[in-house]
N, C-alpha and C positions, 0 to 999 in steps of 0.2 A: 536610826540615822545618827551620823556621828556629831560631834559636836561642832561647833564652828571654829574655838579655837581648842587646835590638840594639844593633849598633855606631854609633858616628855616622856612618858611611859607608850602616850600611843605614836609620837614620829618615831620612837625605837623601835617599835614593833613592826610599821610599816617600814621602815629603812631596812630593817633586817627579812621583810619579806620579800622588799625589791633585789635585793641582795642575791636572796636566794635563788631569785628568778634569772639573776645574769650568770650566777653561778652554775645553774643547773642546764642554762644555755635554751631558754624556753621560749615558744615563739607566744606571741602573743593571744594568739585564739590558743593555744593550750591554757597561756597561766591565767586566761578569764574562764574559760572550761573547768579549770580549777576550783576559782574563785563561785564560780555558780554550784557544784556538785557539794564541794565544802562548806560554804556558809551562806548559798543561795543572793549574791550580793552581783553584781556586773562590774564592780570597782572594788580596789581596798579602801577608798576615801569613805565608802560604806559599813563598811566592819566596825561593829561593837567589840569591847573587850573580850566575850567570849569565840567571838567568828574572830579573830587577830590570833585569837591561840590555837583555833581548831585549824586554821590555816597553815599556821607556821609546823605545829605537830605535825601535819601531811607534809609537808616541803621537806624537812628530818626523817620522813618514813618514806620519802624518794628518795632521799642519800647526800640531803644537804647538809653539810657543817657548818657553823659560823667559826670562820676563821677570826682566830685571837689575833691583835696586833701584839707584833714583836716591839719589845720598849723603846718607844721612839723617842725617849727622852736619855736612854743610852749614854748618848754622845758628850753629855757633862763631865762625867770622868774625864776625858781626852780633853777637854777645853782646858783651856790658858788659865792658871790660877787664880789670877784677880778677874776673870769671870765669873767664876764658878759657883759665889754666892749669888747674882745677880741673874744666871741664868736657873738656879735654884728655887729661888722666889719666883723665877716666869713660871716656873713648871709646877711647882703645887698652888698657886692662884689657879691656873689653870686647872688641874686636877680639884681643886672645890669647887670651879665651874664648873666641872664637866665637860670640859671642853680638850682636843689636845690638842698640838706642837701648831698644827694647819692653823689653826684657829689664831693662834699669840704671830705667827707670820702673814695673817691676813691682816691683824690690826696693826704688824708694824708697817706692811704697805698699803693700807690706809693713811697711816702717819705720816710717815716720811717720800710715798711716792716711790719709792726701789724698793721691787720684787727682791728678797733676800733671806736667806735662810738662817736661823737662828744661827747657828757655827759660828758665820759670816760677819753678825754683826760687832760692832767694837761697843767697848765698855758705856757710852755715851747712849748709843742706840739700845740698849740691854738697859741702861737705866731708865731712858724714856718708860721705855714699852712696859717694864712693869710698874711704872707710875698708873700708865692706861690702863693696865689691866688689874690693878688692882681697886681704881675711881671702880671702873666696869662691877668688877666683885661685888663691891659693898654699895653700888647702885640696882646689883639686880638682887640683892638679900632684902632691901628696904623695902624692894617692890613686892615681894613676898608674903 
């Protein structure tokens, strides 16, 4: 049985096996027929570390890929000069969380209430937000 709370190693593994399942365009009684033949489980929320690998290896030996993300953090080149430290610092806070670009534009529309995409924001908003997210950083290191 699996733990109650999962590690970041096991939501990767289940993210990447749900993944696969939309990728591979799989109906549901297949990816549980799966899930039963490969690690004898009716859920992935039941998978041990060893049944999360034998599963994901079968998903890979039907023709699934994990698609890399293209650098979505890109876009700082092209930004306005006197952003460009500021949106620097959002993106490797982020990058030592583990987290990307989604994640730093979900906390500034938390913050501020406008849905808005990094690009977008002006120098005021870019300095909040890595105020936030870097309290965040060194609040979830302490927790550690």
């Amino acid at each position: 049985m699996a733990k109650r709370y999962p590690t970041d190693q096991r939501r990767r593994d289940l993210a990447a096996i749900h993944a696969a399942k939309r990728d591979l365009a799989m109906s549901d009684d297949t990816y549980r027929d799966i899930l039963w033949a490969v690690a004898r489980v009716k859920s992935s929320a039941d998978l041990d570390q060893a049944g999360r690998s034998k599963v994901l290896d079968h998903l890979r030996a039907c023709g699934w890929k994990p698609v890399k993300k293209a650098n979505e953090w890109k876009f700082i080149d092209a930004a306005a000069p006197d952003r460009q430290p500021l949106l620097r610092k959002i993106c490797m806070v982020c990058k030592s969380m583990g987290v990307g670009k989604a994640y730093a534009e979900g906390a500034a529309h938390r913050q501020t209430g406008i849905e808005r995409k990094l690009e977008m924001m002006d120098e005021g908003q870019l300095w909040l937000l890595a105020g936030v997210l870097e309290r965040t950083r060194k609040s979830k290191e302490q927790a550690k």
